[in-house]
C-alpha positions as CSV (number, residue, x, y, z in Angstrom):
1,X,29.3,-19.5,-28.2
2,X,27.9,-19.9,-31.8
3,X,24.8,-18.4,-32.8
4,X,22.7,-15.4,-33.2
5,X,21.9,-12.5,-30.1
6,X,18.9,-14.7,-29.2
7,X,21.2,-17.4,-28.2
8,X,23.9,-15.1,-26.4
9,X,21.0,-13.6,-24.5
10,X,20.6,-16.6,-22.5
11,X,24.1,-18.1,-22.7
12,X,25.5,-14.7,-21.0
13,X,23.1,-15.1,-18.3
14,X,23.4,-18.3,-17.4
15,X,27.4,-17.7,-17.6
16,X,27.1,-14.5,-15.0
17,X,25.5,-16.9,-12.5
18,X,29.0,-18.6,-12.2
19,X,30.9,-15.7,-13.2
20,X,32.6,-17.0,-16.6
21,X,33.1,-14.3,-19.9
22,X,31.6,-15.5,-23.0
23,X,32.1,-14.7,-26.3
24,X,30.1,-14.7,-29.6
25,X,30.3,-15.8,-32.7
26,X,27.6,-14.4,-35.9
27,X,25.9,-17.1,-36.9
28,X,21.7,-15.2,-36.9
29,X,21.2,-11.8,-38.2
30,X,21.8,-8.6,-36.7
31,X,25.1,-10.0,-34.0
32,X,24.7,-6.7,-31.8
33,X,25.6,-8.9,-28.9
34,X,27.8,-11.6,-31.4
35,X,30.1,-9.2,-32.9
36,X,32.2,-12.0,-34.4
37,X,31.3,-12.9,-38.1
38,X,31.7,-16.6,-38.6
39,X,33.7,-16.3,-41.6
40,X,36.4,-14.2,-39.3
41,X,36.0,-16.3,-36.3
42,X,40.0,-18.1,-36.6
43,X,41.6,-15.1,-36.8
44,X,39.3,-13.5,-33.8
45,X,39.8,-16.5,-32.0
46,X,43.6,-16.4,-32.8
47,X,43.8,-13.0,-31.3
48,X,42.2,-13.7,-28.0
49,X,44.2,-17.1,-27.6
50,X,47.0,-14.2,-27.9
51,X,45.2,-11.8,-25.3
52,X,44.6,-9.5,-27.4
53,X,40.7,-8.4,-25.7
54,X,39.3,-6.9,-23.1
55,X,35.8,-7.9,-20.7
56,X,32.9,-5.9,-20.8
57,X,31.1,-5.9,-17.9
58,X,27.2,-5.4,-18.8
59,X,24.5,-4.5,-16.2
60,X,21.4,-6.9,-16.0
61,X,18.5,-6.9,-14.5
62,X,16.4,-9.3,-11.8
63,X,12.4,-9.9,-12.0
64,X,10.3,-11.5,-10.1
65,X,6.7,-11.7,-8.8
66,X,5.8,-10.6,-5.3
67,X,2.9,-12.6,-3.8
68,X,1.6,-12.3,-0.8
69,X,4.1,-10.3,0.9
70,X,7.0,-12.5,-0.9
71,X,9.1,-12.7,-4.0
72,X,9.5,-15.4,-5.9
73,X,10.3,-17.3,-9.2
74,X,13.4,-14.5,-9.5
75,X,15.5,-14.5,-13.0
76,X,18.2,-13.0,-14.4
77,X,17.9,-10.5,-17.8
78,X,20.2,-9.2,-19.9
79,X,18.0,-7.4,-22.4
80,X,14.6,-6.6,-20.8
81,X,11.8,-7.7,-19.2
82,X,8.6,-7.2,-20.7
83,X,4.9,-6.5,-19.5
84,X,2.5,-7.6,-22.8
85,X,-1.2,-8.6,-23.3
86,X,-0.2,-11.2,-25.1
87,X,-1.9,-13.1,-27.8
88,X,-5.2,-10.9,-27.5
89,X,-6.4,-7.9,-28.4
90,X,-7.4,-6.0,-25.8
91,X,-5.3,-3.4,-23.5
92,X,-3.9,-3.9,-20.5
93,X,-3.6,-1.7,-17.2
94,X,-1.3,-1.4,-14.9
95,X,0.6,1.0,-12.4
96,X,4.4,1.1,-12.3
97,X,6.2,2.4,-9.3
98,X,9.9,3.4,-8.6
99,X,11.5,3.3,-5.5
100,X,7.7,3.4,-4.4
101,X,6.6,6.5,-5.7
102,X,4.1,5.9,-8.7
103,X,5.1,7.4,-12.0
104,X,1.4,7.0,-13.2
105,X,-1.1,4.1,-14.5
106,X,-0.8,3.0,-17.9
107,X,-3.5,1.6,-20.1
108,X,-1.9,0.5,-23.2
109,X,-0.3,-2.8,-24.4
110,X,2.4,-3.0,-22.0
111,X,5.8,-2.2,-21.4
112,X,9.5,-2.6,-22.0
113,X,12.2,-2.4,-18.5
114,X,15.6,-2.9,-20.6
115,X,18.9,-2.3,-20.0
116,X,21.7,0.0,-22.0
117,X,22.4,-3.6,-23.9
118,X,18.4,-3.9,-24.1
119,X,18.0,-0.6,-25.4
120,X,18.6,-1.2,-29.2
121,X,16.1,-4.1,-29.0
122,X,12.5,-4.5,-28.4
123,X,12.9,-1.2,-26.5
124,X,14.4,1.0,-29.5
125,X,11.1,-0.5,-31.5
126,X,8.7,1.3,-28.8
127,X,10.4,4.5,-29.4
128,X,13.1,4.1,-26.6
129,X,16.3,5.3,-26.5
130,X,19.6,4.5,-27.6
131,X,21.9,4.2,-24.2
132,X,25.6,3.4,-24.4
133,X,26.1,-0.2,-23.4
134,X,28.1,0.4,-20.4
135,X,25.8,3.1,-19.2
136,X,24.3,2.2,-15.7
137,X,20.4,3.4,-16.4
138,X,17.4,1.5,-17.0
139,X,14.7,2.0,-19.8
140,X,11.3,2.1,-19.2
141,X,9.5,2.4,-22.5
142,X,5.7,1.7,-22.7
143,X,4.2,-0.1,-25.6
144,X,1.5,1.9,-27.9
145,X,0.2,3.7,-24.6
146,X,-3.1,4.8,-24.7
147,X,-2.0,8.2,-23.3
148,X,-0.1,9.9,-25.8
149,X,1.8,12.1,-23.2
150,X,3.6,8.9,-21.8
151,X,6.5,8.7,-23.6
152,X,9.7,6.6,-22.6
153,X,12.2,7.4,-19.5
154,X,14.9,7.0,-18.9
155,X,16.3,5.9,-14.9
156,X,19.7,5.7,-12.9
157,X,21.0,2.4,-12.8
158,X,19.8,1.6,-8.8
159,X,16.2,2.3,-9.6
160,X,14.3,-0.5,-8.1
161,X,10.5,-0.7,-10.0
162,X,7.0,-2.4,-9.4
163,X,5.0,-2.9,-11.8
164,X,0.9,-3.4,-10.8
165,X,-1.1,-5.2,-12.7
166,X,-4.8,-4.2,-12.3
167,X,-8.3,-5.7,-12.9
168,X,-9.0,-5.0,-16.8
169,X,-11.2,-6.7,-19.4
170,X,-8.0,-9.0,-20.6
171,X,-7.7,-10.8,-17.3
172,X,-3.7,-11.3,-17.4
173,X,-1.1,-10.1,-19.0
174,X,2.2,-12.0,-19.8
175,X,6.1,-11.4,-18.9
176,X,8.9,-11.7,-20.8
177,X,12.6,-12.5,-20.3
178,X,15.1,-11.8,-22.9
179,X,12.2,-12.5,-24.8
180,X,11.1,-16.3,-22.9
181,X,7.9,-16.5,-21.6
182,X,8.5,-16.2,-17.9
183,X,4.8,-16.5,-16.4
184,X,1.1,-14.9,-16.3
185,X,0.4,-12.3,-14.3
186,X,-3.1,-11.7,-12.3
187,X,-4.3,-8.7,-11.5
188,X,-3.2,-7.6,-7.9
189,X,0.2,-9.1,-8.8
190,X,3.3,-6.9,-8.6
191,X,6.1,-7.4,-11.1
192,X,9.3,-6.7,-9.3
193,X,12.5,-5.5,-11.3
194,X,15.8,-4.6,-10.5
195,X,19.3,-4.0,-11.0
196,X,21.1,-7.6,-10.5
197,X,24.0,-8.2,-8.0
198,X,25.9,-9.7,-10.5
199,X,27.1,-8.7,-14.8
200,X,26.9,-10.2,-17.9
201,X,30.9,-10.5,-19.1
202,X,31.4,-10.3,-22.6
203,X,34.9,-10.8,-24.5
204,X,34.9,-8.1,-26.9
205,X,38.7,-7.9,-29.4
206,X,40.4,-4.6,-28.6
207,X,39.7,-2.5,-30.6
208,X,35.9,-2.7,-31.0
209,X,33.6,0.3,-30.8
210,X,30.0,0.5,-29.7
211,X,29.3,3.1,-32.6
212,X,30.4,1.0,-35.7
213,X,28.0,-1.2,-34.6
214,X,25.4,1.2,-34.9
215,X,26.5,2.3,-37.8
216,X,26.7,-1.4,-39.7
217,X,23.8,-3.0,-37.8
218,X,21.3,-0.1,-37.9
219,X,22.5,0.9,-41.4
220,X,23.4,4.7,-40.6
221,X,24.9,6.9,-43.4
């Protein structure tokens, strides 16, 4: 694949669904997820004809609403899913659940379920933290809470969460997948996320490590 995280995002995802590995090449900006830059790709792509890498197997997770008693409209992410107000100004409110015991209601303007690979994107920009990719734990960071004292948490990787939306002055809020508008949510809705039955496979050149990425892409001495 050739282009920028954006594009692997939702090329890896759709590849899971059949089971394939995919690999990236830098053609955008950062390339946490495209680790190949384009002006190396022939001798990258020279060393995997040779088998000369390895498969990363990366957790992702399923959302989808529950209406009525039934889920639907499930999809795959391999970043995060994300609770927002959207376009307006105004805070939402919601109540987010974990194996069905509430963790507390949240009036703020949303929040960020990621995974490890999700955790140095939108998530890392609310304040999250910075999980090792092949970690199995899930992110839950709030955005700009309106509770100080909620701060992000982190959860083991077979958490299943509901997420509540409830009445508020804003009406509906709006989900994200790996940053595509998924759908509007009403209040009484429940936002359903879990850990998928299925892994995004990336091809990754022997040889690379997690932490001189960090230390390129996020520009660490």
């Amino acid at each position: 694949m050739v282009g920028g995280d954006g594009t692997m995002l939702h090329v890896a995802s759709a590849l899971a669904r059949v089971d394939l590995p995919v690999i990236g090449i830098n053609m955008g900006r950062l390339g946490f997820l495209t680790d190949i830059p384009a002006e190396d790709f022939r001798g990258e792509i020279d060393l995997i004809l040779a088998g000369d890498f390895e498969i990363e197997e990366r957790m992702m997770l399923k959302a989808g609403f529950v209406r009525e008693g039934q889920l639907h409209d499930e999809r795959l992410a391999l970043n995060d899913v994300v609770l927002s107000k959207g376009a307006t100004g105004k805070m939402i409110e919601f109540d987010t659940r974990v194996r069905g015991e509430t963790i507390g209601r949240t009036r703020g303007d949303g929040v960020i379920v990621a995974t490890p690979t999700g955790s140095t994107a939108y998530a890392l920009s609310a304040g999250g933290p910075i999980l090792h990719p092949l970690l199995p734990a899930i992110v839950v960071a709030p955005i700009c809470p309106h509770t100080l004292g909620q701060r992000p948490i982190v959860l083991d990787g077979h958490s299943e969460i509901e997420i509540e939306f409830v009445e508020s002055d804003n009406e509906q809020g709006y989900v994200f997948v790996d940053g595509l508008d998924f759908a509007a949510v009403q209040s009484g809705e429940v936002l359903k996320i879990a850990p998928a039955d299925r892994s995004a496979r990336l091809i990754r050149i022997k040889g690379h490590s997690h932490y001189e990425a960090l230390h390129s892409k996020l520009g660490w001495g």
